[in-house]
N, C-alpha and C positions, 0 to 999 in steps of 0.2 A: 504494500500500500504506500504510495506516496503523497508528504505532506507539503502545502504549500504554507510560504507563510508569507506576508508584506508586512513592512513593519521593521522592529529592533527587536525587542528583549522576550518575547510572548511564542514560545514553540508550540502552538495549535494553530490548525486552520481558521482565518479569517484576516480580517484587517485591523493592524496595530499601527500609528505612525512611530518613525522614527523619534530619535532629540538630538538637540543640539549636539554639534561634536565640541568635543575637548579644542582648544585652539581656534578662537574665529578667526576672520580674515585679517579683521584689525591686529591682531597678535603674530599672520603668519605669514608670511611672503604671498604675492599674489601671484597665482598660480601663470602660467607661460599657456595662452589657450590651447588644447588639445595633447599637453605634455602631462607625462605622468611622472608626480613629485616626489623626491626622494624626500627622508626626514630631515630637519631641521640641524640636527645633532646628529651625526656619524656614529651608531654602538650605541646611541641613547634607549632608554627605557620608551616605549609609546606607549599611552594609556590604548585599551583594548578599544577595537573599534567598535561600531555598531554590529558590522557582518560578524567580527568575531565573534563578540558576543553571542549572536545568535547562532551562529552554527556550531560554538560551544555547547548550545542548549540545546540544538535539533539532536548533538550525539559524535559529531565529527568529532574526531581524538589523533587520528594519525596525519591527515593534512591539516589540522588545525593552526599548526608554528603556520605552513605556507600562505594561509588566508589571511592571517594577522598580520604577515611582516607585507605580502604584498598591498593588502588593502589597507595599511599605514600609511604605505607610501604612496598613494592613489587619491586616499581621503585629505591628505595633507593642503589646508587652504581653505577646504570646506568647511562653512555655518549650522548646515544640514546634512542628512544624509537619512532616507528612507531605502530600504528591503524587500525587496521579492526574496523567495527561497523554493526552492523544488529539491527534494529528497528523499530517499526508499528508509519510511520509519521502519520496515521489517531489520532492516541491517543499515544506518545513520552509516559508523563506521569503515565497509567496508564497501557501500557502494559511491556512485559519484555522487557530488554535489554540485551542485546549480544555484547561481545568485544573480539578481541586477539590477543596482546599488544606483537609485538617482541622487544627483548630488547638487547642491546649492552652493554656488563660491558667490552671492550676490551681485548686485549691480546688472543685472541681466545677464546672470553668467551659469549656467549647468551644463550636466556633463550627465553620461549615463555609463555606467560601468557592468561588466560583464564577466564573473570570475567562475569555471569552471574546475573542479578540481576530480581527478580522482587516485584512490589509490590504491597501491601495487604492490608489492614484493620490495623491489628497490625504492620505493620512496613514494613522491605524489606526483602526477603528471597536472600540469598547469597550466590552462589557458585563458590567459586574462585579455580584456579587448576594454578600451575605451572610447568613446562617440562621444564628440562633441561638433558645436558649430564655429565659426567662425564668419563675421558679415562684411566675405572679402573673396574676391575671384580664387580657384582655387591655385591659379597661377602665379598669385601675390603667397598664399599661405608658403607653396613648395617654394620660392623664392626664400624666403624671409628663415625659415626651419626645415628645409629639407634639403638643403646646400649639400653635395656630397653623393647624396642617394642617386640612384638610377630609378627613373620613370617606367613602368610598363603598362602600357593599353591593356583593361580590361576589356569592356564596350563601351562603349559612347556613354563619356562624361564621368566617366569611372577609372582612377590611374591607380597602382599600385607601384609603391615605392619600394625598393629594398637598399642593404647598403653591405656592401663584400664585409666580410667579417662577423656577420649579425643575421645569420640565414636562417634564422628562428624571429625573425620581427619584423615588419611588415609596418608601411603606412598606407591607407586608401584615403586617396581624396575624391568626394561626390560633388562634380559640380552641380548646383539647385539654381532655381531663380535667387540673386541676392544673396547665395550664402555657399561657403565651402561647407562639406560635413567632412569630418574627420575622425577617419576610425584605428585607432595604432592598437598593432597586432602583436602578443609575446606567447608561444608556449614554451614549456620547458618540460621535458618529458623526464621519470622517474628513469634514475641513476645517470640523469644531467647529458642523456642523449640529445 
């Protein structure tokens, strides 16, 4: 049976909002639109996120380190932060978990995050994905932060970025009316293949 959950702290089905995170904006660097942020302090302690939290509480135990250090570093900048959750309550632990973490950095600014984890024998496989906008040609965004990367045509209006050395991470830019979407790609697959 699998449970869904929106929300923070409450592992049953229905809707819970999230709260405030630890760190608002005013307190934390403003975040670089569509980049996913490292923490503040290098080895520092991060108070537990909201997804941690909660996927502590749906039952996850063995990719748990992995959801916390990466959605630390993701949530960093954020006022807000509400919860989806999809997970097999038969076995929390042992099978995958599924999240996607809307996020509020204010001033008209969100972001939608995507953390997949499952796990294995060797460790956790991890796919994390972030979407945001930017209200800028998508030609200006790859200019501006994707210097470096090699462009490839998906279809029309759709580029995927990659960058020699990082063949596990991915940037897609969506050109829209009026706005770049931007979705940066990392997995990282258990025993760091």
């Amino acid at each position: 049976m699998a449970g869904v959950l929106v929300g923070a702290l409450v592992v049953q089905a229905g809707v819970v909002r999230g709260q405030p995170l630890p760190g608002t904006p005013a307190q934390a660097p403003a975040p670089v639109p569509g980049q996913i942020q490292a923490p503040a302090v290098p080895g520092a302690v991060e108070p537990e996120t909201v997804l941690a939290a909660a996927a502590r509480q749906a039952g996850v135990r063995r990719c748990l380190a992995a959801v916390g250090v990466v959605s630390a570093r993701t949530f960093a900048g954020a006022g807000h932060a509400d919860v989806v959750l999809d997970w097999d309550r038969q076995d929390p632990d042992g099978a995958p978990f599924f999240s996607l973490t809307g996020l509020d950095f204010g001033a008209d600014s969100s972001a939608l995050f995507s953390l997949t984890t499952v796990p294995q024998v060797a460790g956790c496989t991890v796919l994390a994905e972030r979407i945001s906008s930017a209200p800028l040609p998508c030609r200006e965004v790859a200019r501006s932060e994707l210097a470096g990367w090699r462009a490839n045509g998906l279809v029309r209006a759709v580029t995927v970025y990659t960058q020699a050395g990082h063949a596990r991470e991915t940037v897609t830019l969506v050109d829209t009316r009026g706005a770049c979407v931007i979705v940066r790609r990392q997995v990282r697959y258990a025993g760091g293949g």
